[in-house]
N, C-alpha and C positions, 0 to 999 in steps of 0.2 A: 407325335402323329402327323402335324402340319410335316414336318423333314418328310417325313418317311412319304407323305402322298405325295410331293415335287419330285422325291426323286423318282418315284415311279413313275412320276408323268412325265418326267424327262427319259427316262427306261422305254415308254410307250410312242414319243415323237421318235426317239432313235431306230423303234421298228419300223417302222412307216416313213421312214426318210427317203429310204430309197437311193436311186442314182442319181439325185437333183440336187442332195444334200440340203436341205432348205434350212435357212437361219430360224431356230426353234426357240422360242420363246415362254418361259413362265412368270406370270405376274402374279406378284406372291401381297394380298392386303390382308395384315395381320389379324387386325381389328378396326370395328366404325371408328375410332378415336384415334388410332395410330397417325404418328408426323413423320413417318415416311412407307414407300413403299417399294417393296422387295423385287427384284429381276435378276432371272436365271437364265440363261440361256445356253444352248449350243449353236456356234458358226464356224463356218470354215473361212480361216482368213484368205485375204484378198493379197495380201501382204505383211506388211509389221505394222501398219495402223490401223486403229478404230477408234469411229466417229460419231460426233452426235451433231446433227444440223440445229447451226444455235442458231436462235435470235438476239438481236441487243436489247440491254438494258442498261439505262445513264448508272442504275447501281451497282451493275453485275460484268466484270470486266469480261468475262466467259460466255456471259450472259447465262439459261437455263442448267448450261456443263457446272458451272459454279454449284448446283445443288444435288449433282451427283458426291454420290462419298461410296466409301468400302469396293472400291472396286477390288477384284481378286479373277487370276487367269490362271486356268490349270491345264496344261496340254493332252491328249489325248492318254498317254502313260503317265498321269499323274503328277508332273513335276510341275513345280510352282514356278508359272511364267513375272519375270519383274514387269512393273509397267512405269512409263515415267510420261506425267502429264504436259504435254505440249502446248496445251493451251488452246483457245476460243475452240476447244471440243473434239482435239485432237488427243488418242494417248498412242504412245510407242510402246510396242510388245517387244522384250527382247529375244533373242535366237530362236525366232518363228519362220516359218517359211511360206509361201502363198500353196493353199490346198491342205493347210494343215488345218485338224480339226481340235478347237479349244472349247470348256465352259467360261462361259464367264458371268461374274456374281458382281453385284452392285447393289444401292438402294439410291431411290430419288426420294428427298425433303421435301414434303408436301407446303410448302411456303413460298410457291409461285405467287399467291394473293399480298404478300409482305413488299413486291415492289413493281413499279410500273416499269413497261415493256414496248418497244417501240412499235410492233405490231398488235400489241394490247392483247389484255387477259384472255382474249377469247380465242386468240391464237395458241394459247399457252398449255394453264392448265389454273384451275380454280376448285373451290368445294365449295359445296352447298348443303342447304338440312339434310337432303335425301343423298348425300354420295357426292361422286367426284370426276370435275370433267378434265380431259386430256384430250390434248394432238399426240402424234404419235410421234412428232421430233423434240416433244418435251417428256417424254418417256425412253425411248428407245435409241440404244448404241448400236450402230450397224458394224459388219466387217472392214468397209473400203469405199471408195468413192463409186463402186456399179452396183448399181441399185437392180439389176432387172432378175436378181434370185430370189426363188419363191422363199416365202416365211411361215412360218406357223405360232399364233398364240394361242396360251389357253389361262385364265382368268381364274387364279386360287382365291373365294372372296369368302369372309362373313357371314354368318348365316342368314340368310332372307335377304343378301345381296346377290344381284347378275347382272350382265352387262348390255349392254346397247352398241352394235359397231355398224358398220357398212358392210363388213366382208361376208364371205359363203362359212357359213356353219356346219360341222359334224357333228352334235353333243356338244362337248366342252372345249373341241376344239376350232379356232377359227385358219381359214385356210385363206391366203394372200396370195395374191400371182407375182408378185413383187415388194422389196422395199422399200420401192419410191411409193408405191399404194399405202403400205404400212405407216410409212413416217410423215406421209402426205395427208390424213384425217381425223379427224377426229373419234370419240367414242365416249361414253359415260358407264359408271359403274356406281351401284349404290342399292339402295330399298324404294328409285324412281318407277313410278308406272310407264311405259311408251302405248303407244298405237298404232298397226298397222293401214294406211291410208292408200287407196287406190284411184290416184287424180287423172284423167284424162290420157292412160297409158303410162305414166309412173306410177312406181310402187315406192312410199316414204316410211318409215322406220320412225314416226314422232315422239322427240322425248319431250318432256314438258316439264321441270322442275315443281315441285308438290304447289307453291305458291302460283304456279300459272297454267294448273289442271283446267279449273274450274272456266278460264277462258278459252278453252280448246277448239268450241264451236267458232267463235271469232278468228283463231288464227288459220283453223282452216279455209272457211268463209273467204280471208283474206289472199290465202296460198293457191286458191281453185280456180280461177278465172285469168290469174298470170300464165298456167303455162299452154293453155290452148293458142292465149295471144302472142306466147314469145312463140309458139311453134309455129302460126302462120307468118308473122313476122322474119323468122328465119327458112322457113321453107323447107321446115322436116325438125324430126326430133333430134337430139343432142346425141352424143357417142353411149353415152350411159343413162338408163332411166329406173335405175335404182337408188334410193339415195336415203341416208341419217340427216336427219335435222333434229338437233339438240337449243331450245329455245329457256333462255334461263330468264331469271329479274336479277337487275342488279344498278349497281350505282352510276351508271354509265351505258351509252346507249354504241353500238359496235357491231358489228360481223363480221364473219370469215367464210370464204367457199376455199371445200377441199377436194381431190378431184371425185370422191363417191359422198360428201355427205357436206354440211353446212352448220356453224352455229354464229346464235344470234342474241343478244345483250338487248333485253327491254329496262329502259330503263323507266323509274316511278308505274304508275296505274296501266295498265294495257287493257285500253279501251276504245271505242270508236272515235273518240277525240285523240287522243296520241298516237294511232295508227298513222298521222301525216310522216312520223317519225317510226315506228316501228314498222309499221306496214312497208313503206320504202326501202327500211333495210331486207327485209326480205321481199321485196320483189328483187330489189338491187341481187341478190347472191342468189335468187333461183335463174335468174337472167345468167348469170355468171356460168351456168351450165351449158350454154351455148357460146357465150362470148367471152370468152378467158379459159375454158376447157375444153371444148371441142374443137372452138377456134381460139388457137391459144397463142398468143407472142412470141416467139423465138427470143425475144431479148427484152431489160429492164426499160430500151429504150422506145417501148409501147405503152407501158402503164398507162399512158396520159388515151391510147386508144383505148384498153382491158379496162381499165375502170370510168374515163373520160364518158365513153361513148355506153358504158353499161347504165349510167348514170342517165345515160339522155333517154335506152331506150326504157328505163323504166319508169321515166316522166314521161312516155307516150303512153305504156301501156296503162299507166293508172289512171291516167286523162281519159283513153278510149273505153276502158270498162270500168269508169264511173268513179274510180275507187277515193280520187282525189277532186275535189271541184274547182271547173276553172282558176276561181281565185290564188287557190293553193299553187295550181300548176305553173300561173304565173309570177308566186314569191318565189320558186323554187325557180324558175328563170332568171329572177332578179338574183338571187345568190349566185348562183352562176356567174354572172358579171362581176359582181361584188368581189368575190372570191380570187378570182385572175384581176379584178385593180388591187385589191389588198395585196395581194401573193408581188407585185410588181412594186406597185407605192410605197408601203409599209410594211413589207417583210423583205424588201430588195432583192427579190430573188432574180436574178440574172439568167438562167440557162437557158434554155430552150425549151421547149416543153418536152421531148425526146429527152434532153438531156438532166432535167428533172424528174426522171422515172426512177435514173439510177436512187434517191435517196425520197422514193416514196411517201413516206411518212413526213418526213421534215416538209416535203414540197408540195402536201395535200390538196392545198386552196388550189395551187398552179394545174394541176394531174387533173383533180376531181373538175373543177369549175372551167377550166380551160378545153379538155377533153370535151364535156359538155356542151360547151359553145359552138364548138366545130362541129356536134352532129349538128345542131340547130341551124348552122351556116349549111354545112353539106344539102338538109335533108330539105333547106329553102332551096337552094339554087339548082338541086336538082329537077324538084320540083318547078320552079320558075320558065326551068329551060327545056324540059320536056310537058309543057303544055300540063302539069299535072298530073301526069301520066302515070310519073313512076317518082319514088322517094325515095329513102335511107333505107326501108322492108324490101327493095328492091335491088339497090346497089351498095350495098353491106363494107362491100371491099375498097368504095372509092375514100381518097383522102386527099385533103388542104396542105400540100408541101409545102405553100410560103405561111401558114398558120402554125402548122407543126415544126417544121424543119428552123424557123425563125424567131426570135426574141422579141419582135416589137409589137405593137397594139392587136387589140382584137374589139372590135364592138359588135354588140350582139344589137344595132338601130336597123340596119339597113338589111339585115334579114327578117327584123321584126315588123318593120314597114310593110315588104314584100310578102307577108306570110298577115298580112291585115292588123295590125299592132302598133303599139306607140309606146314611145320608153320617155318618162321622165326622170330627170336625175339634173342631181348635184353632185359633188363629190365623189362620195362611195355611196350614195342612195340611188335606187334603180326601181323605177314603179312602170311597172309593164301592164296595157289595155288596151281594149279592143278600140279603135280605131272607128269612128262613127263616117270618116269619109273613106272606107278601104271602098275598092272595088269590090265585083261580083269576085273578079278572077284571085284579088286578094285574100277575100273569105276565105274562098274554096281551099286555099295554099294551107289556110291556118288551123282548117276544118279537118284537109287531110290528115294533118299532122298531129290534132291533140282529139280531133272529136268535137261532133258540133255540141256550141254549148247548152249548157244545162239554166234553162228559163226558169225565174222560178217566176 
């Protein structure tokens, strides 16, 4: 009976294709216990290859392609297309032509949790008590390297299972404008509760795995006062204000922005004391909807801006709307430093900070902590030299060529001065306070930038 309803439902996307032909997708989950999960699909090739956008993994030479299996291609007349795998997520169709329309059958190994991933699990795919999360490049083989044809999924699940996406809904089918949008987000499928949230002119799709229901008041609480301040800060809202966020518990603390929805790894208790840590990652990736999506990088060799400067403005925003207190906002400065001397000291890392995007992950301390520093420079000296006038919420666009463009020192004393602060340090220790002889006009610099402090 399960056959018979895929192929009808692949019978029913065939009707409704139309002249666009859209890559049509069925996601076949047998049962809550199944170790893998089934995809059927119709595309019309691009060419003789199909792809699956991998990540690496130290254990997985293919990286996620490693845990496809059964692949099988049948041509539009039925004949049985060979395929011979390329490798890092490449397969070769043989005597195919571009505009030819194929099915093709697969299953993914639900054993993404079995190894670690350079962009980590949360980019991946993981399960939990209630069901199962995915991106949509650890699920899905596309035609060819252009992404911009529409798709369509629809979601065969277990009973008292449904799904959670970003996309527009008809019934059971979900409808994508593209799949770059498709393999760009994430989604959850299981017997999880969501909620529909309406912040400040977004609309959120909230999933909450069953263990982190019951703190739902808190993470909204946490989510409501960020995007009013990243909107005045940027000076309108994002390209998109619809968006999934899938917030799990687990061993490790992480997130991911994708371009319509976000998820996010609490790791231990999620409470008002660990929020320094959870709470941050999600300001950090709601922030990411303006700064890495709307305004987005052209190349790997910005990361150290897309994530550097996401970082910095979401130590303003939680400084200005309370969420962190002084104290906090200045360890989280002190890392910063910390961060770009270790990345330099003790991990040798030599490139550039432009040239440290290409390898993201490996160059974290440099991208994250270095990035950072430079709003902090930027948004003093902008400050400084316009009489206070105007800051980094101002001039979004400007940047530090001989910070970024060059390899050699950065100290974050002489903007800390200027901005009424004082840095003590040894080594890799960095203790950042308020300055009992700044000036008036130094206050005001520091005042602008985190918020006056909180007396107790």
């Amino acid at each position: 009976m399960r056959t018979l309803a895929v192929v009808c439902l692949l019978s029913l996307l065939a009707t409704i294709a139309g002249a666009a032909d859209p890559s049509q997708y069925v996601v076949t989950m047998p049962s809550p216990t199944a170790t893998s999960i089934a995809v059927e699909a119709q595309l019309t090739l691009q060419g003789d290859v199909i792809a699956m956008i991998v990540h690496g993994s130290p254990q997985l030479i293919n990286g996620q392609a490693d845990l496809v299996e059964a692949i099988t291609v049948t041509g539009a007349d039925g004949r049985h297309i060979e395929v011979t795998d390329l490798g890092m997520g490449d397969w070769k169709l043989a005597d195919v032509t571009a505009g030819e329309r194929v099915t093709l059958c697969y299953r993914v190994r639900l054993a993404h949790g079995d190894y670690d991933w350079n962009a980590g699990i949360d980019e991946m795919a993981y399960r939990t008590d209630d069901g199962l999360f995915f991106t949509g490049s650890s699920l899905f083989i596309i035609p060819g390297t252009s992404n911009d044809t529409a798709a369509t999924v629809v979601f065969d699940l277990p009973e008292d299972w449904h799904a959670s996406a970003p996309w527009d809904r008809s019934g059971k089918l979900y409808e994508i404008p593209d799949l770059n949008t498709l393999i760009r987000n994430c989604f959850f499928v299981g017997t999880h509760r969501e909620e529909t949230l309406v912040l400040d002119g977004f609309t959120f799709t909230l999933v909450l795995t069953e263990n982190l229901w019951q703190k739902r008041d808190l993470v909204v609480a946490t989510m409501e006062p960020v995007l009013p301040a990243a909107r005045r800060m940027f000076g309108g809202m994002p390209l998109k204000n619809r968006y999934l966020a899938v917030i799990s518990q687990s061993d490790r603390s992480d997130g991911g922005a994708f371009s319509d929805s976000y998820s996010m790894l609490i790791k231990g208790e999620a409470d008002e004391t660990s929020a320094v840590v959870w709470g941050h990652g999600i300001t950090h990736e709601l922030v990411h909807f303006w700064n890495g999506h709307s305004m987005a990088p052209t190349s790997q060799l910005e990361e150290w801006f897309k994530e550097g400067f996401t970082d910095y403005i979401t130590l303003l925003i939680r400084s200005r709307e309370g969420l962190d207190s002084r104290d906090i906002i200045f360890r989280k400065l002190e890392n910063s430093q910390r961060r770009f001397l270790l990345s330099r000291m003790m991990m040798g890392i030599e490139e550039n900070m432009r040239e440290a995007g290409k390898n993201k992950h490996r160059n974290r301390m440099l991208v994250y902590g270095g990035g950072t520093l430079v709003g902090f420079a930027l948004d003093v000296t902008i400050r400084e030299a316009t009489a206070n006038e105007r800051g980094l919420d101002e001039f979004m666009a400007a940047f530090f060529a001989e910070h970024t463009e060059g390899s050699g020192s950065l100290d974050v004393n002489p903007y800390a001065r200027k901005a009424g602060l004082r840095v003590d340090t040894m080594m890799d220790e960095f203790y950042i306070s308020e300055r009992a002889d700044a000036t008036a006009a130094e206050r005001a610099i520091g005042e602008s930038i985190l918020g006056a402090p909180q007396r107790r």
